[in-house]
Every structure is written in C-alpha cells, then in structure tokens.
C-alpha positions as CSV (number, residue, x, y, z in Angstrom):
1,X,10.5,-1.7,0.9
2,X,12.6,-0.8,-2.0
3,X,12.7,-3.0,-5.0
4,X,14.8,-2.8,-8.0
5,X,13.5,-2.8,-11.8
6,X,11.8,-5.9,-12.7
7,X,14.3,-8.7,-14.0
8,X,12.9,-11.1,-16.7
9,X,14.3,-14.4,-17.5
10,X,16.0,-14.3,-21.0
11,X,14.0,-17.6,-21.8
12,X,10.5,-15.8,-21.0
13,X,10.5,-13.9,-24.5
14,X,10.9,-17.3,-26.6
15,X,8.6,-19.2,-24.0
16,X,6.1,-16.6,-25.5
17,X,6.6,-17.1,-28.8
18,X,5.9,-21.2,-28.3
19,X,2.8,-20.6,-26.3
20,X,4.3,-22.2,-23.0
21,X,2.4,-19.2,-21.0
22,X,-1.4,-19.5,-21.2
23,X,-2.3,-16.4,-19.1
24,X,-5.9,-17.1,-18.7
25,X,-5.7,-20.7,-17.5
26,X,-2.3,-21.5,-15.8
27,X,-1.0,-21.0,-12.2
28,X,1.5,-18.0,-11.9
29,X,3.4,-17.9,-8.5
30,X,5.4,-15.9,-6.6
31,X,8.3,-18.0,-4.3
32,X,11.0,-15.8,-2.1
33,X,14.3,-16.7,-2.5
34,X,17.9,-15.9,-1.0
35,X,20.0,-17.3,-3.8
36,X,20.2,-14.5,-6.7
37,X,18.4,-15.7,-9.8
38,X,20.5,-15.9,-13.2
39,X,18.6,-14.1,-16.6
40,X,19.9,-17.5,-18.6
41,X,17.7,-19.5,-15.9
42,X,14.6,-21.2,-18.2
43,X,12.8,-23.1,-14.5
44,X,12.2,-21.9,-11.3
45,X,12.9,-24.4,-8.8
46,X,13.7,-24.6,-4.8
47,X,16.4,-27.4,-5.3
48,X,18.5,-24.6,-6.9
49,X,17.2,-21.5,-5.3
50,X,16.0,-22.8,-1.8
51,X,13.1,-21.0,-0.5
52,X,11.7,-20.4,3.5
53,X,10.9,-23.3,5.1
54,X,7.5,-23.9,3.8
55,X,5.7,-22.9,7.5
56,X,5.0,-19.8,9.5
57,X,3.2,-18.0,7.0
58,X,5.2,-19.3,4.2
59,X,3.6,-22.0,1.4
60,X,6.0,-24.3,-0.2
61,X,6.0,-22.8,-3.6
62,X,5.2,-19.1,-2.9
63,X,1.4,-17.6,-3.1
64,X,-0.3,-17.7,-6.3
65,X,-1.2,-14.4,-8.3
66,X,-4.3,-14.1,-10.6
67,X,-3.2,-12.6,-13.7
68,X,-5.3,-10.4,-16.0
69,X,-4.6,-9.3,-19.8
70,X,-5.8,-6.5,-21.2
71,X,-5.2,-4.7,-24.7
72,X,-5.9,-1.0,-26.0
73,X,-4.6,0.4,-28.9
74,X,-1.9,-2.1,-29.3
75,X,-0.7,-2.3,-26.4
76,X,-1.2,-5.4,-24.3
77,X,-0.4,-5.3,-20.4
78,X,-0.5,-8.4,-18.3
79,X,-1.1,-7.5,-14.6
80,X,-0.6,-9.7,-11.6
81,X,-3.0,-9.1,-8.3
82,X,-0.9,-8.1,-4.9
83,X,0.5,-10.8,-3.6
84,X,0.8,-10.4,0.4
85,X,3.0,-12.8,2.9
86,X,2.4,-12.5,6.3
87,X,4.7,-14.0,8.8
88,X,3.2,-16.1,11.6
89,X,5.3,-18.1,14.8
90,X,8.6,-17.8,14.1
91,X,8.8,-15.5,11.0
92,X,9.6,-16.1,7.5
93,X,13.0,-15.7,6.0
94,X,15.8,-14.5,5.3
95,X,14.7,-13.8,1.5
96,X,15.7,-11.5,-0.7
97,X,14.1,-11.8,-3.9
98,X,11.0,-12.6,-5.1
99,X,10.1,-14.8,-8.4
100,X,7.3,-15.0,-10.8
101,X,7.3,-18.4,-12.8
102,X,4.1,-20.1,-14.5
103,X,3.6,-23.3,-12.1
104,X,1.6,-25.0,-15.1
105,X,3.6,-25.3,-17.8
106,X,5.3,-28.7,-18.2
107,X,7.7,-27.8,-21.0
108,X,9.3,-26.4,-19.6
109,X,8.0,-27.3,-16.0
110,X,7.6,-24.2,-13.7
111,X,8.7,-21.8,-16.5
112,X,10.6,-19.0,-15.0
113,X,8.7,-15.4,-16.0
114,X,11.2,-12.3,-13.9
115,X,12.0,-10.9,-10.0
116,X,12.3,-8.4,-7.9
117,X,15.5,-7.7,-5.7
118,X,15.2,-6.2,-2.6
119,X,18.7,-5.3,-2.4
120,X,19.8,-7.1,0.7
121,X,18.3,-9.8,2.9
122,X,14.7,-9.6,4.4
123,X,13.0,-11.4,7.7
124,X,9.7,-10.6,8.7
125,X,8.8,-11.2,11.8
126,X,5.8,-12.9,13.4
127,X,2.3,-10.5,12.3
128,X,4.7,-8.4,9.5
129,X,3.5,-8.4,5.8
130,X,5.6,-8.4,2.6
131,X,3.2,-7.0,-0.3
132,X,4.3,-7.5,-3.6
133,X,3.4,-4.9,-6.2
134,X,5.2,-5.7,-9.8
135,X,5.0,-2.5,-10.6
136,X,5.3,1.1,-8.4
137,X,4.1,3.1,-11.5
138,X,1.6,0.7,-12.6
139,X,1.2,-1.9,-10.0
140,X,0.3,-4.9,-10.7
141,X,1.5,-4.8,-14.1
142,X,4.2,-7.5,-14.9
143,X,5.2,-6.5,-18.1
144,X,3.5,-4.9,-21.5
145,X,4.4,-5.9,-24.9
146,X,4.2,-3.4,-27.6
C-alpha cells in the first residue's frame, strides 16, 4: 500500500524542546484513523479522530512500537519497529491514516508525534495484515534531527 510522506504534528518540534518525549522509557503508539489529522493538533485522541471498533484484530489505542535512538556523526535517527494489524472476524476498518503519539506523556497527555496517509479509505478483511514501515527508504525510521 502506498503511503504519503510522513506528516508531523507542528507541536512535536516544541514538545522536544520541553522534554515531553522520553524515547527510552515512554509508550509510542500507532492508532488508525478515518478522520484526517490537523498539523496544529498538540493530542491524539479517539473522541476527536474515532478509531476501529476496538475488536477483530484491532486494540483500543492502536499497537505499540518500540522505539530505538541512535546517533553517528551528528546525526540522531529515532526508528520505530514494524508495526503489523492483522484483521480477524469481521475485519478492521475503514481507516485511512495511521498516527504515532507518545501514550506516556501527561502534559500534554498522549502527545501527538506525525502520520501516514494512505490516500483513500482502507478495510482489511478477516486474515489481511496492514504493516507499517515509517519509512520506505529507511524503514523504521520516524524522523532524524540534524
């Protein structure tokens, strides 16, 4: 499946800056949405971008990605394992995008990192996957900071 660039959140940059993102002890997440995201958003939440029901292969909250950091020469990259939904009785969907947000932090609460966008609306159905790789050059990498 095609994806677009990766989206960040305007608020992600200056949630950097304050240390809201502790990348070696938080919870980052990865929720599927059909309501397009907004770059001012500063929260991810399912009251404003409602998500699958929360069964048939879908968790309430989206599937959790370990994140790893790494720096050479300057260059830090923060990389997110795959993160793979598979649909069981009755499928999961429709969704179109897919959302990264820190499901830790508390100030703010489930700080809103980027997504994907699929481009139009997605279903799987039952024994289908939907792999999630942040990055086709580099995947797994969510973003690097120079």
């Amino acid at each position: 499946m095609a994806t677009s660039a990766w989206n960040k959140f305007n608020d992600f940059s200056e949630q950097l800056i304050r240390g809201v993102h502790d990348f070696d002890a938080h919870v980052f997440k990865v929720a599927l949405t059909n309501t397009a995201p907004t770059a001012s958003q500063t929260t991810w939440n399912t009251t404003d971008h409602p998500a699958p029901a929360a069964a048939n292969g879908y968790t309430a909250g989206g599937n959790t990605t370990t994140i790893t950091v790494s720096e050479t020469g300057g260059t830090t990259a923060v990389q997110g394992s795959q993160v793979v939904f598979t649909a069981t009785a009755g499928g999961i969907g429709p969704f179109r995008y897919a959302v990264v947000y820190n499901d830790t932090a508390t100030s703010p609460a489930d700080a809103a990192v980027g997504w994907l966008d699929y481009g139009s609306n997605l279903t799987l159905a039952v024994g289908e996957t939907l792999t999630i790789q942040f990055n086709s050059t580099n995947p797994g990498t969510i973003f690097t900071l120079v």
